[in-house]
Backbone as JSON Lines, residues from 0, in Angstrom:
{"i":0,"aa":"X","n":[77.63,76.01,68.25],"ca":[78.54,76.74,67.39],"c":[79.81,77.07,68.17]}
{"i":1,"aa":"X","n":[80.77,77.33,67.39],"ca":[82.47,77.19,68.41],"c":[82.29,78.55,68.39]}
{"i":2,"aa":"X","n":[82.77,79.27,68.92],"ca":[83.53,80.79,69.22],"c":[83.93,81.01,67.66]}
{"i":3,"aa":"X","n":[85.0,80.19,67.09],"ca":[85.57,80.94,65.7],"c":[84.45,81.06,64.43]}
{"i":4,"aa":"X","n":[83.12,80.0,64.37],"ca":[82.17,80.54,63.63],"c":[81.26,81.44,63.63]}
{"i":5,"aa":"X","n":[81.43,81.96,65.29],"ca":[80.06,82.76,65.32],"c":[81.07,83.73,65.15]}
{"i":6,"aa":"X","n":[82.46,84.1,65.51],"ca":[83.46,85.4,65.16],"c":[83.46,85.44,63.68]}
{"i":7,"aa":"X","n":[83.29,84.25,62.88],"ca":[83.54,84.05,61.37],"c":[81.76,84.87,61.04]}
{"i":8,"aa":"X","n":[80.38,84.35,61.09],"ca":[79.56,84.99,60.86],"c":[79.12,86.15,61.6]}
{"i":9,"aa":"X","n":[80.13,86.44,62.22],"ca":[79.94,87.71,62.63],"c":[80.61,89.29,62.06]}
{"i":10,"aa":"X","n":[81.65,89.03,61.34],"ca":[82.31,89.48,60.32],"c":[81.7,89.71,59.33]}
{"i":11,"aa":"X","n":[81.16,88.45,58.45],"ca":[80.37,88.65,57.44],"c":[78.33,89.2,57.55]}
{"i":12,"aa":"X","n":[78.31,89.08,58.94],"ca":[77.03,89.68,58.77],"c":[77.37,91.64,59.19]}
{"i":13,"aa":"X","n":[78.96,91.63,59.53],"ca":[79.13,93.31,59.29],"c":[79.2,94.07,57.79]}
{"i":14,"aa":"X","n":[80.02,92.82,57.27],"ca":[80.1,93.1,55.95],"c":[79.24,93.59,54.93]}
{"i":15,"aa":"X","n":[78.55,92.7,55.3],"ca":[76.95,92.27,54.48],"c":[76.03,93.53,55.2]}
{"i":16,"aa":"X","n":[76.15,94.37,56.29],"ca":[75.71,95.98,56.54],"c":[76.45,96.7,55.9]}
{"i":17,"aa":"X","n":[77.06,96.99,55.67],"ca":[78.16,97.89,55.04],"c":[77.88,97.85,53.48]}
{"i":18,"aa":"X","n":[77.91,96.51,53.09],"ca":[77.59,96.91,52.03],"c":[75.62,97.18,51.59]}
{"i":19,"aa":"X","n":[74.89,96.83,52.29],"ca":[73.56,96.92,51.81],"c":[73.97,98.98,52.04]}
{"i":20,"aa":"X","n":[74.08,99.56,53.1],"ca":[74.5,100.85,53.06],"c":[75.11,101.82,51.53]}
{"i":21,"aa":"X","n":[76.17,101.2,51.6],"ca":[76.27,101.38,50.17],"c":[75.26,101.45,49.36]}
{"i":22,"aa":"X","n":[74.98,100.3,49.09],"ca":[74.28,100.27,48.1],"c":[72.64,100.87,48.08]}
{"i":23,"aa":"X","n":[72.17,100.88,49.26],"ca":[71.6,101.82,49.77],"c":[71.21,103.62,49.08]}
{"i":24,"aa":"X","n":[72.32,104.04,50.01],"ca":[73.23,105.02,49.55],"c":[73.35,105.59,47.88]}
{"i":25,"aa":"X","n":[73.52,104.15,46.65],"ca":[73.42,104.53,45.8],"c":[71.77,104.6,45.19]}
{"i":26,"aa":"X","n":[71.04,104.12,45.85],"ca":[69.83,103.88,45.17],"c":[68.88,105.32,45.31]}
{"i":27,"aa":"X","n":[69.69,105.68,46.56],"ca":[68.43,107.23,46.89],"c":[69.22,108.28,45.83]}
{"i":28,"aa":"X","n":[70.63,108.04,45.63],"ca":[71.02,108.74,44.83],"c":[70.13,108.76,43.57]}
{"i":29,"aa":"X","n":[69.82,107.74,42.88],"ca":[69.87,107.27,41.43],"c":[67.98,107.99,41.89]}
{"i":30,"aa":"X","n":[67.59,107.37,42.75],"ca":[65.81,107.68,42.77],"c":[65.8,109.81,43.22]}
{"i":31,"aa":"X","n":[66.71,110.47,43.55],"ca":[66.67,111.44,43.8],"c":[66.81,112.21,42.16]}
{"i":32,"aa":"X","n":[67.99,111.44,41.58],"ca":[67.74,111.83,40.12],"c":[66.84,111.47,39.13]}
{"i":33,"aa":"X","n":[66.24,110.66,39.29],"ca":[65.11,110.55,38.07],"c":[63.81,110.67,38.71]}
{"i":34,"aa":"X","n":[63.49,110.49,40.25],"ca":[62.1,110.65,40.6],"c":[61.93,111.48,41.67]}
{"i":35,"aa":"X","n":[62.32,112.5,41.84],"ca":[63.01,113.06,43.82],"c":[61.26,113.16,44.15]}
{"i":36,"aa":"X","n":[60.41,112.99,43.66],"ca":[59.48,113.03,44.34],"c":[58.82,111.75,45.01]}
{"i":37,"aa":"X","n":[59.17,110.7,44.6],"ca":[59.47,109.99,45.26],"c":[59.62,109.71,46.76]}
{"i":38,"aa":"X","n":[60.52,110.35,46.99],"ca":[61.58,110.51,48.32],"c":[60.56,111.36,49.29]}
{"i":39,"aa":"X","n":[59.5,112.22,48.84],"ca":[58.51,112.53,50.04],"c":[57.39,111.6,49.75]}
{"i":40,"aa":"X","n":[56.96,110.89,49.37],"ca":[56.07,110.16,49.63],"c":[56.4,109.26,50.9]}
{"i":41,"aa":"X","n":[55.24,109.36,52.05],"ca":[55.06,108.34,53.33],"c":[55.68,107.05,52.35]}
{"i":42,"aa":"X","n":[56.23,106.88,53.86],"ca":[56.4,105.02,53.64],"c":[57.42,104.52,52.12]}
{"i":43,"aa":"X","n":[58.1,105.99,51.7],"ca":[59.14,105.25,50.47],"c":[60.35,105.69,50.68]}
{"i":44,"aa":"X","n":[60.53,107.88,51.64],"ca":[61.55,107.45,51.59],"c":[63.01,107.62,52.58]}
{"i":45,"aa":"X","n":[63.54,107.83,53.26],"ca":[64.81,107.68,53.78],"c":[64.06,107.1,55.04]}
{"i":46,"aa":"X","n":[63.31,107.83,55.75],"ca":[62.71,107.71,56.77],"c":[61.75,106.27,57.51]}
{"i":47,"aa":"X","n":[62.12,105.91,55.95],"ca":[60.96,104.55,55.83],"c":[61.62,103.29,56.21]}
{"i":48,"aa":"X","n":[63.03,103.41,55.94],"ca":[63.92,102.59,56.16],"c":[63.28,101.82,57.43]}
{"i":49,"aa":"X","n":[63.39,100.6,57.11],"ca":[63.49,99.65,58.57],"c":[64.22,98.83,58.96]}
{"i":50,"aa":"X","n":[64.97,98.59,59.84],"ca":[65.62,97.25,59.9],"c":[65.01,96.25,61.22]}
{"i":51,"aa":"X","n":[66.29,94.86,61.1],"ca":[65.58,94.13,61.46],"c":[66.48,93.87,62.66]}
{"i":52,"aa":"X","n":[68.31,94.59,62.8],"ca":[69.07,94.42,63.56],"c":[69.0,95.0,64.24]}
């Protein structure tokens, strides 16, 4: 791989964090309003988060 593609997928794999965050972000919103109980159950919620980066 040249230098300018891995700078090119390297951009878009920031992007592509930023937005899963977001969107993220909106989902605990939306599950805090219709299910907040939810959000303490082990293993569903903020805390549960995992990544892979």
């Amino acid at each position: 791989m040249t230098a300018r593609a891995l700078r090119s997928t390297a951009v878009r794999v920031q992007a592509l964090r930023a937005e899963a965050e977001e969107l993220e972000a909106e989902i605990v919103v939306l599950v805090e309003a219709m299910a907040p109980k939810l959000l303490r159950l082990r293993g569903v919620g903020r805390s549960a988060r995992v990544r892979s980066w």
